[in-house]
N, C-alpha and C positions, 0 to 999 in steps of 0.2 A: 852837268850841274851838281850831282851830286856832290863829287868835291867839297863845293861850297858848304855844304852843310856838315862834311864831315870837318871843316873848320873847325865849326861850333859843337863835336864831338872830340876834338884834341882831348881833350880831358882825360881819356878814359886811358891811351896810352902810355897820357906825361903822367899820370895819376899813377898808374900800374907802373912805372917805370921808375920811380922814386920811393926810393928808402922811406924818406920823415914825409906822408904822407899830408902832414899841416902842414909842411913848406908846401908842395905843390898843392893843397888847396888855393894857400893866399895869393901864391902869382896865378894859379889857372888862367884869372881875368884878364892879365897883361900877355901869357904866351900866348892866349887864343887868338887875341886884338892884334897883335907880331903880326901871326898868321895868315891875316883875314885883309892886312897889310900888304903882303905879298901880291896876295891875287887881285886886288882893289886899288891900292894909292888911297887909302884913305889923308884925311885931315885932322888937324889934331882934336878938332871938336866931334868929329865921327868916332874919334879911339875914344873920346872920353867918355861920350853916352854908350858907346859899347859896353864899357867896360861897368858903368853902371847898370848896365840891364843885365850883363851875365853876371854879375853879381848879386840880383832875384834871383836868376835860374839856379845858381847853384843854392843860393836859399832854399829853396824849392827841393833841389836835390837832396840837400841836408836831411832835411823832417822824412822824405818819402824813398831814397833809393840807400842812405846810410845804414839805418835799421835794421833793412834787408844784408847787407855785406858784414855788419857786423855779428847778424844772427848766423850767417852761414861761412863765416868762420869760426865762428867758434863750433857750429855742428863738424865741420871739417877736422879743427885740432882735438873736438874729442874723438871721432873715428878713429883718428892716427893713433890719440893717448889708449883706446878700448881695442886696438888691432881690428877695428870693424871696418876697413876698406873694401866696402865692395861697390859692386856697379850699381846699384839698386841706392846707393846711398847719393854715391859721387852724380850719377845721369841728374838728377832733380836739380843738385847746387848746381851742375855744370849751366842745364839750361834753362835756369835762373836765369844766371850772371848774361850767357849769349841773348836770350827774349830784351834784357835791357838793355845791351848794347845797343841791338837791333831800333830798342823804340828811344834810344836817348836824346833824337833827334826835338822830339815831343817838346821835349825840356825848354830847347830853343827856341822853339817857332814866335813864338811874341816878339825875340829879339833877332831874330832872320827879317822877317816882317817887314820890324821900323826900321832894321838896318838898309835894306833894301829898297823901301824907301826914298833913302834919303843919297841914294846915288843916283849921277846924274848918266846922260849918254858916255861920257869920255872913261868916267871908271868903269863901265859896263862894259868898252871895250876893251880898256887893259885888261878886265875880267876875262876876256874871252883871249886875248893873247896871251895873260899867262898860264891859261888853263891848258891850252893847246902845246905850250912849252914845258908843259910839266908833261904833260900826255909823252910828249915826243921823247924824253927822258925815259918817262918809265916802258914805254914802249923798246927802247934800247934796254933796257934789263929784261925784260921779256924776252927778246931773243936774243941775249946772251944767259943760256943754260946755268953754264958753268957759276959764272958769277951771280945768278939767282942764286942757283945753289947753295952757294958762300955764305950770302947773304941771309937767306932762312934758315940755316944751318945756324950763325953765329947768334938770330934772334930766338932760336927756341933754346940753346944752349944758355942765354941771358936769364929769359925767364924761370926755367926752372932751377938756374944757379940761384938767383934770386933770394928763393925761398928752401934751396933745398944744400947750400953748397957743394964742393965736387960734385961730378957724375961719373959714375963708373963705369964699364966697358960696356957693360949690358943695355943702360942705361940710354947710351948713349948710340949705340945700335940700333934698336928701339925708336930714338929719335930720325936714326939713318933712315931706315925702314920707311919711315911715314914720310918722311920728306920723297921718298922717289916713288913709291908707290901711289901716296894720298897728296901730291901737291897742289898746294892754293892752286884757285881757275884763275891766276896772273891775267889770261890773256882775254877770259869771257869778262873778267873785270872792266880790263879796259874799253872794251866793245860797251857795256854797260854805261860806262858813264859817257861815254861819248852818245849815246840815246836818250840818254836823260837830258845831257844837254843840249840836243838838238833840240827836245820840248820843250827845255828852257826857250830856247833862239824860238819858237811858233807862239810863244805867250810873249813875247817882249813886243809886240805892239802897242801898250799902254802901260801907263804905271799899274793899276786897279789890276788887270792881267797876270803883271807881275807878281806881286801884291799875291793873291790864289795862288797860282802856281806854287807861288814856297812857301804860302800855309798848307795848301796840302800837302806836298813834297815831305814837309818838316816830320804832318803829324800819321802820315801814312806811306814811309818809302818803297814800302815792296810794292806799294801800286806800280810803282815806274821801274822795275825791275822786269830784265828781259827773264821770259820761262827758263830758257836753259841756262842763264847765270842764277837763278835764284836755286834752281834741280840741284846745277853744280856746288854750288856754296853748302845747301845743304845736307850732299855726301858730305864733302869737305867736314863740315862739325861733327858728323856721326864719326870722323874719321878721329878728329882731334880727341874727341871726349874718348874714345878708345887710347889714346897713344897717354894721354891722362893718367886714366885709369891702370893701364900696364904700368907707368912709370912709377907711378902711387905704390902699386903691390909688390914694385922690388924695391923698397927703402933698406937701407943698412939704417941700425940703430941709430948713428950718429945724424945720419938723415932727418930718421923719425925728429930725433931732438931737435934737431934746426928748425927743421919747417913749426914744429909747435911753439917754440920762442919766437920764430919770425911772424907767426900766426896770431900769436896771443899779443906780441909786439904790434901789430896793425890793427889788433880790434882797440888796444890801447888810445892809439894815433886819433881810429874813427869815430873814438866817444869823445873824446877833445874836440874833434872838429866838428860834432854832432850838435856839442853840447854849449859851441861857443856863444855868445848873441853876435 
């Protein structure tokens, strides 16, 4: 079930994964609705109040989670600009940024809620068919290594090209490094959300049922988290915020520069979007 909720967490990705970070605020609303599409068959009146309610949340978002990303960029671009990268700086903004992925769900739960709601038995089980087809999908990447590999390999070389252009041999070893030693729990993932969803399936005897279940789900997920995927996940981050950190302290000059134009480029982006009515 979790899935579902990380729907209404796309944001963080499509957000992170775009340049003009005001474009993907204003569609946020319609790629989330896409999404949520997929797993449901919604109606055009379901997309429309969707889109309307994530259009609060991100309201919501604006005043209370911007502030915070826009302050710790700029703590970041002056570290890079003062040569102060160290781990005592980077640990704090890192798990910032992870604590609110984590709770972003929060964000949503009013419009999980009345989304949920307002489905009937027939989308509930296309919910459930195509959760289980996506499962089976990524369950094939699971046990194909190789192409995991590839795969995580091509997404962290993304991100940090992102903000940091080329990567250099070291760099990028570095990245090797953690990929084979520190790899995501790919496969307690999967285990995971198929247990969530199963207490989804033990609450779907009434609507009101439902209803709770993904208000708490929304505003407390680690409750439904198995012990040893949440143990695992959180090696996993001590692992990343090191591979970070390393990466950070081998900058070439030209590095430094990028990241601080790209930096000071996206606090730009999130006072516009901050600031807009």
């Amino acid at each position: 079930m979790r899935r579902y909720f990380v729907l209404f967490c796309l944001a963080i990705p499509f957000l992170t994964s775009c340049s003009r970070l005001d474009i993907a605020f204003h569609w946020a609303d319609t790629f989330i609705a896409s999404k949520v599409d997929d797993y449901f068959d919604i109606s055009s009146g379901q997309s429309k109040a969707l889109k309307k309610s994530l259009q609060q949340d991100f309201a919501k978002i604006k005043a209370q989670v911007l502030p915070q990303w826009i302050e710790g960029a700029r703590q970041l671009e002056n570290d890079v600009a003062t040569e102060n990268i160290r781990k005592d700086h980077i640990a704090p903004l890192f798990g910032m940024v992870m604590s609110q992925v984590q709770r972003f769900t929060a964000y949503f739960a009013d419009t999980a809620v009345d989304f949920i709601s307002t489905t009937d038995s027939k989308q509930l089980a296309y919910f459930s068919k195509a959760f289980h087809e996506k499962m089976y999908e990524d369950l094939k990447l699971v046990h194909n290594p190789q192409k995991q590999h590839k795969q995580h390999q091509e997404k962290y070389y993304k991100y940090f090209e992102m903000f940091l252009g080329s990567l250099t041999r070291e760099q990028k070893n570095l990245i090797e490094r953690h990929i084979v030693e520190s790899p995501f729990p790919s496969e307690l993932k999967m285990k995971n959300k198929e247990w969530i969803f199963q207490q989804f399936q033990k609450e779907s005897t009434s609507q009101e049922k439902i209803r709770d279940f993904v208000r708490d789900l929304s505003n407390h997920p680690e409750k439904y988290d198995l012990p040893e995927y949440q143990d695992a996940f959180k090696r996993y981050q001590e692992h990343l915020q090191n591979l970070l950190i390393q990466v950070l302290q081998t900058l070439t000059p030209e590095q430094k520069k990028e990241l601080r134009d790209n930096l000071l480029e996206k606090v730009a982006q999130l006072q516009k979007i901050r600031d807009r009515s």
